[in-house]
C-alpha positions as CSV (number, residue, x, y, z in Angstrom):
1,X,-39.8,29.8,32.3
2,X,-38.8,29.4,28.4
3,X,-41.8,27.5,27.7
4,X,-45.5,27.3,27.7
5,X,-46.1,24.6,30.7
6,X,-49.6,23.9,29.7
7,X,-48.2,22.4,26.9
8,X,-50.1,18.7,26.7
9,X,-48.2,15.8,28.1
10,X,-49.2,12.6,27.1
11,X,-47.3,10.4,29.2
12,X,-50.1,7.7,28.5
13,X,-50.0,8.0,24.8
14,X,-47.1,9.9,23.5
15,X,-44.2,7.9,25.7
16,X,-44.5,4.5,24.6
17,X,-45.5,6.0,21.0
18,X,-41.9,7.7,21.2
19,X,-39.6,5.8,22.9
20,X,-38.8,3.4,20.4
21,X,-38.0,6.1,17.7
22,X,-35.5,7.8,20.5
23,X,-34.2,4.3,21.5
24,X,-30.7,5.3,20.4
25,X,-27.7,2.7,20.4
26,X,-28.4,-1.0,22.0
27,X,-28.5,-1.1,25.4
28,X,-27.5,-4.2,27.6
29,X,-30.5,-6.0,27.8
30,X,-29.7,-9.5,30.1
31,X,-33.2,-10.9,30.3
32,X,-34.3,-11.4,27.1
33,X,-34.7,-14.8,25.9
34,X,-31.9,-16.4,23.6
35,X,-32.4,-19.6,21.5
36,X,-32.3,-22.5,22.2
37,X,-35.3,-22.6,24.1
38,X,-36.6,-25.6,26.5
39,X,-40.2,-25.3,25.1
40,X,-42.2,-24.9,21.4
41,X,-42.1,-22.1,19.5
42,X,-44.4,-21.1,16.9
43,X,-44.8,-18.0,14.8
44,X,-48.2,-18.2,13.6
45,X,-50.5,-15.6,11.3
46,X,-54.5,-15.7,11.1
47,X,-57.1,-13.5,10.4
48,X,-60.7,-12.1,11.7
49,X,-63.6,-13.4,10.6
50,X,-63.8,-10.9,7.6
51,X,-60.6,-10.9,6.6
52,X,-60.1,-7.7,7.1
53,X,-57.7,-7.8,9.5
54,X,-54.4,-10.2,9.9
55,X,-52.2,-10.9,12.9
56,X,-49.1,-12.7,13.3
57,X,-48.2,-13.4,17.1
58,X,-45.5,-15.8,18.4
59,X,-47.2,-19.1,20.6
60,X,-45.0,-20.7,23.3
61,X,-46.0,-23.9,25.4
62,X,-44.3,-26.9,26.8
63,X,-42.9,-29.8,25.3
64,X,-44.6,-32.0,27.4
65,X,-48.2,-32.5,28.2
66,X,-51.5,-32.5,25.9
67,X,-53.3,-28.8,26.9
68,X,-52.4,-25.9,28.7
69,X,-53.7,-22.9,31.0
70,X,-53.1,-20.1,28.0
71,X,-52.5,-16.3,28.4
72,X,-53.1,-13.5,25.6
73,X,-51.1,-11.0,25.9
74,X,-52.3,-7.1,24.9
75,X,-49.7,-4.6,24.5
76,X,-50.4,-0.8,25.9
77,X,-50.9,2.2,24.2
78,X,-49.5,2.8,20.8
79,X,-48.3,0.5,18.1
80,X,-46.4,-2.2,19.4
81,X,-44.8,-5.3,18.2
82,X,-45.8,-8.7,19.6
83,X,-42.3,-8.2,22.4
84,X,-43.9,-5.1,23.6
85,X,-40.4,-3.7,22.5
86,X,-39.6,-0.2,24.1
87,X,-35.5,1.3,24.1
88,X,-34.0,-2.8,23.3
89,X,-36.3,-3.8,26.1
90,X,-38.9,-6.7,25.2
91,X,-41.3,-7.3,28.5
92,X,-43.6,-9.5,27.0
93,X,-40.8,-11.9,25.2
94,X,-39.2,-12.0,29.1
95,X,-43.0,-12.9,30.6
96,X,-43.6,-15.4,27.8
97,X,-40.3,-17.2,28.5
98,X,-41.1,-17.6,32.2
99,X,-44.5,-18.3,32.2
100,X,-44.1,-20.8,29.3
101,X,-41.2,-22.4,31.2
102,X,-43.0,-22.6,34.4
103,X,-45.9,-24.7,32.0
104,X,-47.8,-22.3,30.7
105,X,-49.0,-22.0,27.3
106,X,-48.8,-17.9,26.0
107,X,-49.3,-16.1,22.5
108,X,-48.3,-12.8,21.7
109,X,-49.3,-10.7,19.4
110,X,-48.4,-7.7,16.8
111,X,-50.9,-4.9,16.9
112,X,-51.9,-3.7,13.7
113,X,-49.5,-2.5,11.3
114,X,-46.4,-3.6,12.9
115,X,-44.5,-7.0,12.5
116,X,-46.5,-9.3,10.5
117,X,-49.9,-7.7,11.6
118,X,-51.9,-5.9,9.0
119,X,-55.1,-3.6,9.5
120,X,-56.9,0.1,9.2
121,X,-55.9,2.0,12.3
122,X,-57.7,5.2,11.2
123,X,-60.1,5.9,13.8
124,X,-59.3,2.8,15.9
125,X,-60.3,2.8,19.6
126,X,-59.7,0.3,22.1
127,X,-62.7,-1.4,21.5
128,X,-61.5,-2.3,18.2
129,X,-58.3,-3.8,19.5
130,X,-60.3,-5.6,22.1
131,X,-61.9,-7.1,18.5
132,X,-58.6,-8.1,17.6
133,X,-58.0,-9.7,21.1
134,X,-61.2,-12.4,20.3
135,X,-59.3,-13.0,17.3
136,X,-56.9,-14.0,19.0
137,X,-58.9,-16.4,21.2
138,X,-60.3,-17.9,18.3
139,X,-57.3,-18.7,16.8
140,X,-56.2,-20.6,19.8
141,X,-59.5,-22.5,20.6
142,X,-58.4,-24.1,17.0
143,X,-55.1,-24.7,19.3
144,X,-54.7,-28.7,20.2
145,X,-52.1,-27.8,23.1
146,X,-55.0,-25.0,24.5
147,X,-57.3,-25.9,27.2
148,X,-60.0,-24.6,26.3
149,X,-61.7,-23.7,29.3
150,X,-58.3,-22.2,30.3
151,X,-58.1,-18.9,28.6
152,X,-57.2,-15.9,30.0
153,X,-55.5,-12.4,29.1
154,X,-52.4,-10.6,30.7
155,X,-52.5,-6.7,29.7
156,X,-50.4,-4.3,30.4
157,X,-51.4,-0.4,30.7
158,X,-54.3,0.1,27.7
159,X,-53.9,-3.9,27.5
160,X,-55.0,-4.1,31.1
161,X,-58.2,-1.4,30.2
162,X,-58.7,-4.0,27.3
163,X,-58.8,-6.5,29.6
164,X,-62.4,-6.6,31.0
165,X,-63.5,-5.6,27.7
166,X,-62.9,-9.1,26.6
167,X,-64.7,-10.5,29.6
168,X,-68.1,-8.3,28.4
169,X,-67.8,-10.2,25.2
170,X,-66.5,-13.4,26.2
171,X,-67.9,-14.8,29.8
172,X,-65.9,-17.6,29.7
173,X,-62.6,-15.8,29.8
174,X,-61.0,-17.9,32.6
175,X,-58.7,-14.9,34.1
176,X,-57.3,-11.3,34.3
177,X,-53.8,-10.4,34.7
178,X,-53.5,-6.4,34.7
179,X,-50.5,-5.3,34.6
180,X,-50.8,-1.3,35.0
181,X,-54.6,-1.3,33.8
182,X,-56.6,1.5,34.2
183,X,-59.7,1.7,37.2
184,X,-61.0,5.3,36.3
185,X,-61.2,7.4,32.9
186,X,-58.6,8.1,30.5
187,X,-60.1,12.1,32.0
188,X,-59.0,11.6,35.5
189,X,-55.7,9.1,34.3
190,X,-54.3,12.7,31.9
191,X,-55.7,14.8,34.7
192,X,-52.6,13.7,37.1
193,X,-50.2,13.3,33.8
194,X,-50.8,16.5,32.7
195,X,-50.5,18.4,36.0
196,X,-48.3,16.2,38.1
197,X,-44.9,17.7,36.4
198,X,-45.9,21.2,37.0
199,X,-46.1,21.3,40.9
200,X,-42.5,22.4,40.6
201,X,-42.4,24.7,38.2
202,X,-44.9,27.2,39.4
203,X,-46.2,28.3,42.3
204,X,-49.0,27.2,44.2
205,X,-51.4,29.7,42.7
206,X,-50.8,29.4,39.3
207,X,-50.9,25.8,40.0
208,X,-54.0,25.4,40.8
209,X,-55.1,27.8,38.3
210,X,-53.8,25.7,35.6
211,X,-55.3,22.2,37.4
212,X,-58.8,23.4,37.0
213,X,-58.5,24.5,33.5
214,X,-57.0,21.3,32.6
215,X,-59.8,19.8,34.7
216,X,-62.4,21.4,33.0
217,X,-61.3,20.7,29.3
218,X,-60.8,17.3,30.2
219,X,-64.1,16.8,31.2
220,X,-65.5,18.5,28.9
221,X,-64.4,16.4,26.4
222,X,-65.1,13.3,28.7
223,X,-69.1,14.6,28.8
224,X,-69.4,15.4,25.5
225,X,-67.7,12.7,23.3
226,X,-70.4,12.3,21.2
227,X,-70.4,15.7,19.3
228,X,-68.6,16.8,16.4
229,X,-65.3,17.5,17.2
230,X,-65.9,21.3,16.3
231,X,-69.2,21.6,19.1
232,X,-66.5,20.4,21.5
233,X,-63.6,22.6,20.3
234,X,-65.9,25.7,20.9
235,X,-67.2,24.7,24.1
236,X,-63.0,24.2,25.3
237,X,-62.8,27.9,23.9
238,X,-65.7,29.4,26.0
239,X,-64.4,27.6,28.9
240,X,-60.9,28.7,28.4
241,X,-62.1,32.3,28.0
242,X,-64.4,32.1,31.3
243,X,-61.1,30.6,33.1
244,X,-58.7,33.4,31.8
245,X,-61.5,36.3,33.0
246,X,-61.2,34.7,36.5
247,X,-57.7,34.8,36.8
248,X,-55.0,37.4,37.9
249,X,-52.4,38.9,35.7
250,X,-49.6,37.2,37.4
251,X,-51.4,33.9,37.3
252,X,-52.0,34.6,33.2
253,X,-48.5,35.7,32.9
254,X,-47.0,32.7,34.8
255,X,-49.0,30.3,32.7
256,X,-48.3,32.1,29.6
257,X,-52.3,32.3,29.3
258,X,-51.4,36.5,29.0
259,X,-50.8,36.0,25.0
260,X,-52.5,32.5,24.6
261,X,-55.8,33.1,22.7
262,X,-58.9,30.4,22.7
263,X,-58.2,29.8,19.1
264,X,-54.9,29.0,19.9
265,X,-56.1,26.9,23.2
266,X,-58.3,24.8,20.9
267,X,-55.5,23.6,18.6
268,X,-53.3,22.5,21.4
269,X,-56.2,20.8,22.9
270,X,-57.3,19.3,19.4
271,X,-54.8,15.9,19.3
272,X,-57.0,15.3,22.4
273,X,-59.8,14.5,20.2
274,X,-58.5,11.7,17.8
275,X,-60.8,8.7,18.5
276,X,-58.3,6.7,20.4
277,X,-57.5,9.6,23.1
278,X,-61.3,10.7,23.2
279,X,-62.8,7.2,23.5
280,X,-60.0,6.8,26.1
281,X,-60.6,10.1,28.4
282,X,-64.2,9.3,28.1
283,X,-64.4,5.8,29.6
284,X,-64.5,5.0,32.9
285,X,-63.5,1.4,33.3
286,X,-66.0,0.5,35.9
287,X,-68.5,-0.1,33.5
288,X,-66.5,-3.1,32.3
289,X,-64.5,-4.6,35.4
290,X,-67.6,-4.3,37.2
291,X,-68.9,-7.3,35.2
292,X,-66.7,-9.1,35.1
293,X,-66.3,-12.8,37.2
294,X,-63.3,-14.8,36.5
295,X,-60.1,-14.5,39.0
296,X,-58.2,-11.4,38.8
297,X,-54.9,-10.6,39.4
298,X,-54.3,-6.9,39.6
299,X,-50.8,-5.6,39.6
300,X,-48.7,-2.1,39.8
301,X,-45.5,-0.5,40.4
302,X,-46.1,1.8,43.5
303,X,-43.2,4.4,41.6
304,X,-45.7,4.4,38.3
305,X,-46.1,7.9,36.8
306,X,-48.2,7.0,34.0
307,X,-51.1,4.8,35.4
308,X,-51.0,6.2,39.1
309,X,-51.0,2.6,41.4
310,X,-52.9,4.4,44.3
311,X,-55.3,6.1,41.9
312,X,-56.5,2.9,39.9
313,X,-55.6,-0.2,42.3
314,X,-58.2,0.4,44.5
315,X,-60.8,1.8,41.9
316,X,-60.5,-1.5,40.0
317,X,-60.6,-3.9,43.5
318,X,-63.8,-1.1,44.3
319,X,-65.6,-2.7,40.8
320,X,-64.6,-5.8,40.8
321,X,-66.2,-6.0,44.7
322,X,-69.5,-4.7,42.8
323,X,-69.1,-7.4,40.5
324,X,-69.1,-9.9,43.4
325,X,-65.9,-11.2,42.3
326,X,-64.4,-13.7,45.3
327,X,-61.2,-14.5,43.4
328,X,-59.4,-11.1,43.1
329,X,-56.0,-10.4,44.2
330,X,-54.1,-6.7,44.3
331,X,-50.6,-6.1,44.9
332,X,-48.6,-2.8,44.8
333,X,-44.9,-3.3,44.2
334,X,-42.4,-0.6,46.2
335,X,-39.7,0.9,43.7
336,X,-41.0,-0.3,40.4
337,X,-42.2,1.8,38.0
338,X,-44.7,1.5,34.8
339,X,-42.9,-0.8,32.9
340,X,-42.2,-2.5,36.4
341,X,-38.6,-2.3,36.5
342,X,-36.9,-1.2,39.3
343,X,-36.2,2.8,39.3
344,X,-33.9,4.9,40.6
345,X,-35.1,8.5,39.2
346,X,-38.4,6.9,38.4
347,X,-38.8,8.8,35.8
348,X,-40.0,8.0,32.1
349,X,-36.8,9.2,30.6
350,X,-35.2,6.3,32.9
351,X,-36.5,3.0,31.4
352,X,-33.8,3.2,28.3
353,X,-31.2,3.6,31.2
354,X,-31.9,0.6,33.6
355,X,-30.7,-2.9,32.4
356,X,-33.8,-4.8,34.0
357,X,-36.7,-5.1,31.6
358,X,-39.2,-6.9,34.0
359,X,-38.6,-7.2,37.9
360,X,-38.3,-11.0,38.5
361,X,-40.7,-10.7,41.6
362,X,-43.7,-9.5,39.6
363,X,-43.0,-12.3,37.2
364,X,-42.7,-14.9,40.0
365,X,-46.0,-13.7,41.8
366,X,-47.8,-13.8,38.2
367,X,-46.4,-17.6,37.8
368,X,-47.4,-18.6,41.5
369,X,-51.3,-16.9,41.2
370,X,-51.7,-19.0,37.8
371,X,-50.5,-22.0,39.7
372,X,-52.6,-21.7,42.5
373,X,-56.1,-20.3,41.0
374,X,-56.1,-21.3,37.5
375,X,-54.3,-25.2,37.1
């Protein structure tokens, strides 16, 4: 092995976050929406209540009719633009042009800092972009073409962990559309991310070896997120020192561990504790989705490798059953991946190479649940 395979892989984070940089030259890209369009479109800016923040966000809704069934989109993890756009691909432009032709009323939205959006993002967590979301919402209950008891969210990936958020502050949400949303904690989510690629690469002992050190620093920072960043780096180099004492030399030497010292442990570990990534690892969505009431429509691609569909589909139907909600509806999609297109090599690296952006069945099924549980 040339390299260090506990290296950190943060396929949650770190993909989406690079992707765009690496995008390379344009790539055919058939589905996304060309002018002239059929229906209204409005690029629109507003701000929070302080004015500390300002978002600008595209609105689309039919030409005809007085008030529609509206969606908010939240983009995942990272800085995105209001298109979602990852390698020329633009998912959320291609959901808002069917769902807005199919009647359908849908804004999306910049995140901070990127398109016409403006804001800190120093020490941001989700729960300051699910702030940003109800200024969203309150920008479009100003909206004459809303229906006001109408709104709902789509999210994809941290947008769909966003998504119940909203519901805890706003009851009268009047649906959920996750689309690769998170059911357990960011810990157990980077547990599988980090790990899951080095099943080949080592053997089954040193595998396991370097599963329950990455086990244990993840939860050490999910139990202690509350303390200084430096309490926790020390408690990570304890831990890492009581790990290496129980392991064999060909384990350690396999690993790399042989030469790796705790200081040097810590810093590798250390992006891990930036406020987004720490408030991520140690949240369990539960606490949220198991509150909330409105329908739900749950969605993932059964080939995902970033937010795992047999991992969190059933943990989110599992709280949402504790919630008492009657309205919820799950679906995992064979041979589509995290940004639901269909995959080949399934792999990350793949989604600049397919031509798809967003697999016209998941799009169809998100149409037909609005038309049925929502109008």
């Amino acid at each position: 092995m040339k390299k260090n395979i506990w290296l950190c892989i943060f396929c949650f984070v770190a993909t989406l976050l690079s992707a765009q940089n690496n995008a390379g030259s344009k790539k055919n890209r058939p589905q996304t929406p060309q002018a002239p369009f059929d229906y209204r479109v409005d690029s629109v800016e507003y701000d929070n209540a302080d004015k500390t923040i300002h978002l600008g966000a595209t609105f689309t809704y039919p030409k005809t009719g007085k008030s529609f069934v509206t969606a908010v989109m939240i983009t995942g993890s990272g800085l995105q633009d209001r298109d979602e756009t990852i390698f020329d691909h633009k998912p959320f432009a291609v959901i808002a042009d069917y769902l807005t032709r199919n009647g359908f009323a849908v804004l999306r939205v910049d995140d901070r800092n990127m398109g016409k959006s403006k804001g800190d993002i120093k020490n941001v967590t989700s729960l300051d972009f699910a702030d940003d979301v109800m200024t969203s919402i309150s920008y479009l209950l100003h909206r004459k073409e809303v229906d006001k008891n109408k709104i709902g969210v789509i999210g994809h990936s941290e947008g769909g962990f966003i998504s119940p958020i909203i519901y805890t502050k706003w009851p009268k949400l009047a649906f959920i559309i996750s689309l690769a949303g998170t059911g357990v904690s960011g810990a157990e989510i980077l547990l599988r991310q980090q790990t899951d690629p080095v099943k080949n690469l080592v053997d089954s002992a040193s595998f396991h070896a370097f599963y329950l050190l990455t086990q244990k620093t993840l939860q050490v920072i999910h139990d202690n997120s509350d303390k200084p960043d430096s309490i926790v780096l020390n408690m990570i180099k304890k831990s890492y020192v009581n790990w290496k004492s129980s392991q064999p030399d060909t384990v350690l030497i396999t690993l790399h561990a042989n030469v790796a010292t705790p200081e040097m442990y810590a810093r590798q570990i250390s992006p891990e504790l930036q406020s987004w990534l720490k408030y991520f690892i140690a949240t369990d969505p539960d606490q949220f989705w198991q509150m909330v009431k409105c329908p739900v429509l749950a969605l993932n691609g059964e080939k995902d490798i970033q937010v795992y569909a047999n991992q969190n589909i059933p943990a989110i139907a599992a709280s949402l059953q504790k919630a008492g909600d009657k309205h919820v509806t799950t679906k995992i999609f064979p041979g589509l991946n995290h940004l639901f297109q269909h995959c080949t090599k399934c792999t990350v690296a793949e989604y600049k190479e397919l031509d798809e952006t967003f697999s016209p069945e998941v799009l169809q099924v998100m149409g037909d649940w609005l038309k049925k549980n929502i109008n």
